[in-house]
C-alpha positions in Angstrom: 129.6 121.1 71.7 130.1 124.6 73.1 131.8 124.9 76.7 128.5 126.2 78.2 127.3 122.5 77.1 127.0 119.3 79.4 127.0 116.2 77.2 125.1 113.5 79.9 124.9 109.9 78.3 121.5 107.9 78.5 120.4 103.9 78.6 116.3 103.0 78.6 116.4 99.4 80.1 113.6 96.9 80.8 112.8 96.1 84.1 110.2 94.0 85.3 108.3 96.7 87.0 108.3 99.0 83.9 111.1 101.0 81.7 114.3 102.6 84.0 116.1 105.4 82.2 120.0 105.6 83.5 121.8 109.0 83.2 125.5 108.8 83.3 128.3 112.1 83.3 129.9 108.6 81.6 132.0 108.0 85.6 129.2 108.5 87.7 125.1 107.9 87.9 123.7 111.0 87.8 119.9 109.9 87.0 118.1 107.0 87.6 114.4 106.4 87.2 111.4 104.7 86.0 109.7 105.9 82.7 106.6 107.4 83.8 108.6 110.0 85.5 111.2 110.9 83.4 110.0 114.1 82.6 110.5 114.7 86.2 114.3 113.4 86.0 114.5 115.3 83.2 113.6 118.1 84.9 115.7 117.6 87.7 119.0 117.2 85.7 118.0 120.9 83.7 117.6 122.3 87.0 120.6 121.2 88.1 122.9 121.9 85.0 121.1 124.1 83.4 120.2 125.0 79.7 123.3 123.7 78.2 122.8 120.3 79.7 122.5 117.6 76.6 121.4 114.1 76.1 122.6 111.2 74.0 121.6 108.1 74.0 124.0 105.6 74.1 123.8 101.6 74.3 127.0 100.9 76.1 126.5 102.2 80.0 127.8 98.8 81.3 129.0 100.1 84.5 126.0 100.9 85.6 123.5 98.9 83.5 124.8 95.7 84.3 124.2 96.1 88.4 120.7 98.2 87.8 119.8 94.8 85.8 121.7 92.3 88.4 119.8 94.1 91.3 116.0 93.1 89.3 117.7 89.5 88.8 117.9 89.0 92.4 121.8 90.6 93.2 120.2 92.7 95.9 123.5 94.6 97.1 124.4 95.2 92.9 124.1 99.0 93.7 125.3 99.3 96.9 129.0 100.3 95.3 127.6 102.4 92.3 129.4 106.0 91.7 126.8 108.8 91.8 126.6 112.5 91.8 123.0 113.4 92.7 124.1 116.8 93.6 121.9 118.8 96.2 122.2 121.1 98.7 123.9 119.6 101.7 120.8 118.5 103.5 119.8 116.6 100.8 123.2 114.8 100.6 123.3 114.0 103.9 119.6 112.5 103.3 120.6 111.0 100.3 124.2 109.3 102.3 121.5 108.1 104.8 119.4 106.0 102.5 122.1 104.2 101.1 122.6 103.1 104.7 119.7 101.7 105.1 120.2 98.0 104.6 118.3 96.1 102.0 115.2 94.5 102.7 114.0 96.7 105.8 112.5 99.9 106.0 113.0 103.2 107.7 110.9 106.7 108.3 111.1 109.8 107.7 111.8 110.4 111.3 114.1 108.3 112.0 116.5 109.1 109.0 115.9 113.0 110.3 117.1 111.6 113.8 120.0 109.5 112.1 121.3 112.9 110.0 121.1 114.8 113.3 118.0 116.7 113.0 115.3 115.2 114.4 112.7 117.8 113.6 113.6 117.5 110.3 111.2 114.5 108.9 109.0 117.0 106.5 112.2 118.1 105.0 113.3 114.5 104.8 110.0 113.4 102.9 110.8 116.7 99.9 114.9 115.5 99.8 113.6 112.3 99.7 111.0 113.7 96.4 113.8 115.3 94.8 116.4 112.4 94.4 117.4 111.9 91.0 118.9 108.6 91.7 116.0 106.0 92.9 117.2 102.5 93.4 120.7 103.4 93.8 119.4 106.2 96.1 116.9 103.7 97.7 114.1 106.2 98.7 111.6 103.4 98.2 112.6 101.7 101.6 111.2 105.6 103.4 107.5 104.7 104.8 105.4 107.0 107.1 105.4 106.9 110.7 102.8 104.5 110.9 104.1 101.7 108.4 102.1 103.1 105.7 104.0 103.0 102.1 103.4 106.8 101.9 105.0 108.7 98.2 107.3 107.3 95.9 107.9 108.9 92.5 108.1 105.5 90.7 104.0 104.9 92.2 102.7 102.9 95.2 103.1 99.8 93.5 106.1 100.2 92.2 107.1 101.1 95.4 105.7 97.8 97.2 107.5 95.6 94.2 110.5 96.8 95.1 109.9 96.6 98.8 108.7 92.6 98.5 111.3 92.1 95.9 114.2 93.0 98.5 112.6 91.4 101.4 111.9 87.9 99.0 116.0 88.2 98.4 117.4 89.0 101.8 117.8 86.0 104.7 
């Protein structure tokens, strides 16, 4: 491997709402998704690393496999602790730091995670952070709805979406 290379590892698991594909630097999460759009992970992570970026797949991912498949056995809170390094501009960290504050099993908007990362006119530029996060589930962008309720965009699908959403809410007290 030259030094201009980035050797990220990969792990497909089943899930019971489809394939998830986890990307690991092999300390932190640095892609998670479901396998309709990998390309669009994919995409992501060259974007963000560049040409030299590399893949290989790999079977032993444990630290990250193991709560990605706890969380879809009912451990709801098997993410919350998960290393990751989505990377982003600043706004979109401080988007991304704001999902993983929502707590599991409720729901929050566009507008009111602008208002809660101090920029309250901000919700359109929410919804595109929210588009561009690499890490879905651990990065739980599913739990984002429209100002109305509705279960507005999600990369993984509508369906997925309201799985995961009923899932959670089916687990929490």
């Amino acid at each position: 491997m030259s030094p201009a290379e980035l050797l990220l590892y990969r792990l497909t698991l089943p899930a019971p709402i489809g394939q998830v594909l986890i990307v690991s630097n092999g300390h932190e999460l640095v892609g998670l998704e479901f396998d309709e759009p990998e390309i669009r992970l994919l995409r992501l992570l060259h974007t963000r690393f560049g040409s030299g970026l590399r893949l290989r797949e790999t079977a032993d991912l444990a630290p990250f496999s193991t709560p990605v498949q706890d969380y879809f056995a009912g451990d709801l809170h098997a993410l919350d602790a998960l290393a990751v390094a989505a990377g982003g501009t600043a706004f979109q960290q401080r988007v991304w730091t704001a999902l993983r504050q929502i707590p599991t099993g409720t729901t929050r908007t566009y507008g009111q995670i602008a208002v809660a990362i101090g920029s309250p006119s901000a919700a359109r530029a929410v919804g595109l952070a929210n588009a561009l996060n690499p890490i879905s589930l651990a990065i739980p962008c599913h739990r984002v709805i429209g100002s109305a309720g509705s279960l507005t965009g999600y990369g993984g699908g509508i369906e997925r979406k309201r799985w995961l959403l009923e899932h959670e809410r089916r687990g929490c007290p």
